[in-house]
C-alpha positions as CSV (number, residue, x, y, z in Angstrom):
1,X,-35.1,22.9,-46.8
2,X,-31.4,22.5,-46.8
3,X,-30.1,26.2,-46.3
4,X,-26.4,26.7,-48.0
5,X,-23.8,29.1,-47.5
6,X,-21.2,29.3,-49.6
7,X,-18.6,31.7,-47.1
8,X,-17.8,29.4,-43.5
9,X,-15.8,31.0,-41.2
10,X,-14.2,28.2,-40.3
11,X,-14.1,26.1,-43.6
12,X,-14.7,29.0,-46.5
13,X,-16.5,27.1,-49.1
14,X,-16.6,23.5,-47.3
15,X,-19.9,22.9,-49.2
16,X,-17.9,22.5,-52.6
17,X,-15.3,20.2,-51.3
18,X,-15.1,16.8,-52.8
19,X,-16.5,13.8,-50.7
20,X,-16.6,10.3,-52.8
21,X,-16.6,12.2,-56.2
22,X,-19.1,14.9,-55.9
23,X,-19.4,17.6,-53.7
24,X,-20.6,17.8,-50.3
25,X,-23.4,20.2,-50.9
26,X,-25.1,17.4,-53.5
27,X,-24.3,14.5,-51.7
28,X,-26.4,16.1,-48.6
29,X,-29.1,16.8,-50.9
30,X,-29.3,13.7,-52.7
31,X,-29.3,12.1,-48.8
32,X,-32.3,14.2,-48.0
33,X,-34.2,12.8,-51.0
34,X,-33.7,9.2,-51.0
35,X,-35.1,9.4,-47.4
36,X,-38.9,9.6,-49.4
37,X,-40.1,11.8,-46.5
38,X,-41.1,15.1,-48.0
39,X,-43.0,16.7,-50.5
40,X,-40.4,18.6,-51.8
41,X,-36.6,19.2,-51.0
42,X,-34.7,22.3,-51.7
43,X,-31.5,23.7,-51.3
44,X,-31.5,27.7,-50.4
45,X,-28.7,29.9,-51.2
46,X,-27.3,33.0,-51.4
47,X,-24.5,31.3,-53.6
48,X,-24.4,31.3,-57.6
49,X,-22.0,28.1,-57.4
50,X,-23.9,26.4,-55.2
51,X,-27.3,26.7,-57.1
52,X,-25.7,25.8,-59.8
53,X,-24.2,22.8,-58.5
54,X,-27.5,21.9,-57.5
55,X,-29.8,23.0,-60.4
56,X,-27.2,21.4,-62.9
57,X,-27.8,17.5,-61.3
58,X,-31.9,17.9,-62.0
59,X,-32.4,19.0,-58.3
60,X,-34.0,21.9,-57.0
61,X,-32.7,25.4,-55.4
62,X,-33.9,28.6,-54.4
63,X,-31.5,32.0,-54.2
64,X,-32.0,34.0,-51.2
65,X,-33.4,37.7,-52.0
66,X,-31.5,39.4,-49.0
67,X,-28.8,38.3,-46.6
68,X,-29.2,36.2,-43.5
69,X,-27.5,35.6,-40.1
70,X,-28.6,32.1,-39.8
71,X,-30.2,29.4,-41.7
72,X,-33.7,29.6,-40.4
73,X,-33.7,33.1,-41.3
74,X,-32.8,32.1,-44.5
75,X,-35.0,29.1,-44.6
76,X,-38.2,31.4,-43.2
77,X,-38.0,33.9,-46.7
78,X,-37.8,30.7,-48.9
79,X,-41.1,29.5,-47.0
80,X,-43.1,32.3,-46.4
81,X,-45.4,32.2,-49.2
82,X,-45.9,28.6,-49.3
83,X,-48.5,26.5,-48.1
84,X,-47.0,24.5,-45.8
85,X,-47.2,23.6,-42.2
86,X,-44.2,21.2,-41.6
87,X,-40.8,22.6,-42.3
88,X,-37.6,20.2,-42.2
89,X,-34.2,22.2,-41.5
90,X,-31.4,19.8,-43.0
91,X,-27.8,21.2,-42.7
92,X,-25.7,21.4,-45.8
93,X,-23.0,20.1,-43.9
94,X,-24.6,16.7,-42.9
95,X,-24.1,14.6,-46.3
96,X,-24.7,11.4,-43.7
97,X,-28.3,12.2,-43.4
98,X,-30.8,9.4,-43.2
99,X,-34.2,8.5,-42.9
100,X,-34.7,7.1,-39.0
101,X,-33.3,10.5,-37.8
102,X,-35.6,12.5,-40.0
103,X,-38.6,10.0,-39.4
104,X,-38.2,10.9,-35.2
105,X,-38.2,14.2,-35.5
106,X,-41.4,14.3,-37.8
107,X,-43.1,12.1,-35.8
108,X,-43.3,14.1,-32.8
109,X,-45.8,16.6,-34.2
110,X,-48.1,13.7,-35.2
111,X,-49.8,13.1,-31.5
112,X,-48.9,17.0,-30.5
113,X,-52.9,17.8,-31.6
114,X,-52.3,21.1,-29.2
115,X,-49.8,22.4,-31.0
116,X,-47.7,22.8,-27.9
117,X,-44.3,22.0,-29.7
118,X,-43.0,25.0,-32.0
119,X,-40.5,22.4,-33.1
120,X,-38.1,19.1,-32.5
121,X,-34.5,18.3,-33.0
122,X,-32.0,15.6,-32.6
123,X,-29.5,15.1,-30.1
124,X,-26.7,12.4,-29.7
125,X,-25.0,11.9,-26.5
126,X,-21.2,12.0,-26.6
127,X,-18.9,10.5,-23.8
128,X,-15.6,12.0,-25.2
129,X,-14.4,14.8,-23.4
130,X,-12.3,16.3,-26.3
131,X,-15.6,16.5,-27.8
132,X,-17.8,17.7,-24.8
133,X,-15.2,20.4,-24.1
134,X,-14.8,21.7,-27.8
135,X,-16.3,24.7,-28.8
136,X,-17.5,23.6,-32.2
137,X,-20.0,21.1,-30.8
138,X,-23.1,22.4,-29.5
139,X,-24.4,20.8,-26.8
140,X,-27.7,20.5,-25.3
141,X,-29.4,20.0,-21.9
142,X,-33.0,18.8,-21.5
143,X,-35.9,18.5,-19.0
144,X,-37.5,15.6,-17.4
145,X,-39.6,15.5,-20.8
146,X,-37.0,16.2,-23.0
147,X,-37.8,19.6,-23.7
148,X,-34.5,22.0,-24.8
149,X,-33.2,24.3,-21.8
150,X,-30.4,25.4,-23.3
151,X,-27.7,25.0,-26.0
152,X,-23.9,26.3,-25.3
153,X,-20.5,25.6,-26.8
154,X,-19.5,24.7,-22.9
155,X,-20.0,21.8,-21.6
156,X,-23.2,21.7,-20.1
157,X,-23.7,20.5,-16.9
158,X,-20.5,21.8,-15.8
159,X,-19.2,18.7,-13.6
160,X,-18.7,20.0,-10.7
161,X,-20.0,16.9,-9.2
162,X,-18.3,14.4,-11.6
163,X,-20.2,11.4,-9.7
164,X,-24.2,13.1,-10.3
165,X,-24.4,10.8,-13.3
166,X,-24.4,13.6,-15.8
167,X,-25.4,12.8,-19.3
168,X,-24.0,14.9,-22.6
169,X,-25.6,15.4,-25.6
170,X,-24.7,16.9,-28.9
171,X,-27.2,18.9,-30.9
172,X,-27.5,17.3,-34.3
173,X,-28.4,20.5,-36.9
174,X,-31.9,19.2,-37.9
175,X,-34.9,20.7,-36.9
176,X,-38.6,20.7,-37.8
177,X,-40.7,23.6,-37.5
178,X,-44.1,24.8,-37.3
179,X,-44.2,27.1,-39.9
180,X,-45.7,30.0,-38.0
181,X,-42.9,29.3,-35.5
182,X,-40.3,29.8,-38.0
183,X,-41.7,33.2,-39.3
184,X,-41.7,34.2,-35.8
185,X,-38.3,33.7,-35.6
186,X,-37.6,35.7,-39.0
187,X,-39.4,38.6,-37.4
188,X,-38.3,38.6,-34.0
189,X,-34.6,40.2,-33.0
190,X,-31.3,38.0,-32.4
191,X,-30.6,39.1,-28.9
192,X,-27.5,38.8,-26.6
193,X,-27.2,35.3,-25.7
194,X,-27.5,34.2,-29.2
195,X,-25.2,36.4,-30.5
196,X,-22.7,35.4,-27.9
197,X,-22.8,31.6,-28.2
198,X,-23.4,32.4,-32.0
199,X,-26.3,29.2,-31.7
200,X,-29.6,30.1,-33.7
201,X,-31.7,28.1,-31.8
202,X,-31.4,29.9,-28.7
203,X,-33.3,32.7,-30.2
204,X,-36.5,29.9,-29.7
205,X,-35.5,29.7,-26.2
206,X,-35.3,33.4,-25.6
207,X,-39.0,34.3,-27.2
208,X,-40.8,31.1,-25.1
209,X,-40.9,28.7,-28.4
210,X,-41.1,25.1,-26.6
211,X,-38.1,22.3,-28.3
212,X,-38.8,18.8,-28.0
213,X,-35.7,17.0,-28.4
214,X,-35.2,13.6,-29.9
215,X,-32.3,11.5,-28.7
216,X,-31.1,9.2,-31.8
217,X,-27.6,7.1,-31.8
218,X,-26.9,8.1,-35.3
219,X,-24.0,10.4,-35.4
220,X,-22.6,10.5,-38.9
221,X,-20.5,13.5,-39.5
222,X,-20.7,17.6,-39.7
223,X,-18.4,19.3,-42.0
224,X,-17.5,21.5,-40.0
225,X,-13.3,21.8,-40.6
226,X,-10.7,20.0,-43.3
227,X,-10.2,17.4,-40.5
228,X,-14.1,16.9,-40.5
229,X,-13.9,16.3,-43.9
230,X,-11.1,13.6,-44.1
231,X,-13.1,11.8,-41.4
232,X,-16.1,11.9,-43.4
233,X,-14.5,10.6,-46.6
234,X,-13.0,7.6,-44.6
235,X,-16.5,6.6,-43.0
236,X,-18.0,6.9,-46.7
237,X,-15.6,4.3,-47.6
């Protein structure tokens, strides 16, 4: 599922800008399926252009029947008649997606017979401090078993102690779910931490669902601003 909004606060519609002669909504989804790892890929939107977009190149959308705060909320209505167990959230903003990243992330509920993991995502670490100290990356910090503690727009560890040997990752926006994880999430109340970071996945955190992170070295590029955007059509090149 590839949730799409059409309104960003900080790049109003950034999902319709041009990367490499089609847009950047398409290019995501058309990323998504070449990876040959689902059943079935869908964009969902609350947008008329965007379903459009979508529909009109043979691919496959579904329009939201209310409005959402976040993309798993958004992602949990699409599902929540559907049989199935596995749910992949792929941002609209991520037209570099590939298939190792995805693969990793699936893979972890394969040996997880317990069902202990509610769902996995991907992490990168960064080194740059322009980019550890900027608000619009989310970063996360892990246990010994690589299990999320917490996700912040700070920099997390603060470095007090710039010698500790602190390591920083980014979170990459892809998850997989458990679907009854997901509905719980759709059910259960955004509450003050996520509000204030304004970082969806904290709500897991909050209610006791368990993260397993994956660390990958593929970055590619999130859409995030224009400046995002002009890096993204020079990498494409």
């Amino acid at each position: 599922m590839i949730p799409a909004r059409y309104s960003a606060s900080r790049f109003p519609g950034k999902l319709m800008q041009n990367l490499a002669g089609k847009t950047v909504i398409l290019r995501t989804y058309e990323a998504t399926v070449a990876t040959k790892l689902f059943d079935e890929v869908y964009v969902v939107t609350d947008s008329d252009v965007i379903y459009n977009e979508i529909m009109s190149h043979g691919g496959k959308a579904i329009m939201s029947q209310k409005e959402h705060d976040s993309g798993s909320d958004r992602i949990a209505e699409a599902v929540e008649h559907l049989d199935v167990d596995i749910v992949v959230n792929v941002q609209g903003d991520e037209p570099f997606t590939e298939r190792e990243s995805l693969k990793k992330v699936l893979d972890v509920f394969k040996d997880d017979t317990n069902h202990k993991i509610d769902l996995a995502s991907l992490m990168v670490e960064i080194t740059d401090w322009d980019e550890i100290s900027n608000p619009n990356t989310v970063k996360v910090i892990v246990d010994q078993d690589n299990f999320a503690l917490y996700f912040s727009r700070s920099p997390i560890p603060f470095p007090r102690d710039k010698t500790a040997g602190a390591r920083y990752f980014k979170h990459k926006g892809i998850y997989a779910f458990r679907k009854q994880a997901l509905l719980d999430f759709y059910r259960l109340p955004m509450r003050f931490i996520e509000a204030t970071e304004k970082i969806e996945c904290i709500r897991y955190l909050e209610y006791g669902k368990r993260i397993k992170m994956v660390e990958t070295t593929v970055e590619g590029v999130e859409i995030d601003t224009p400046e995002d955007l002009e890096r993204a059509k020079k990498l494409w090149k």
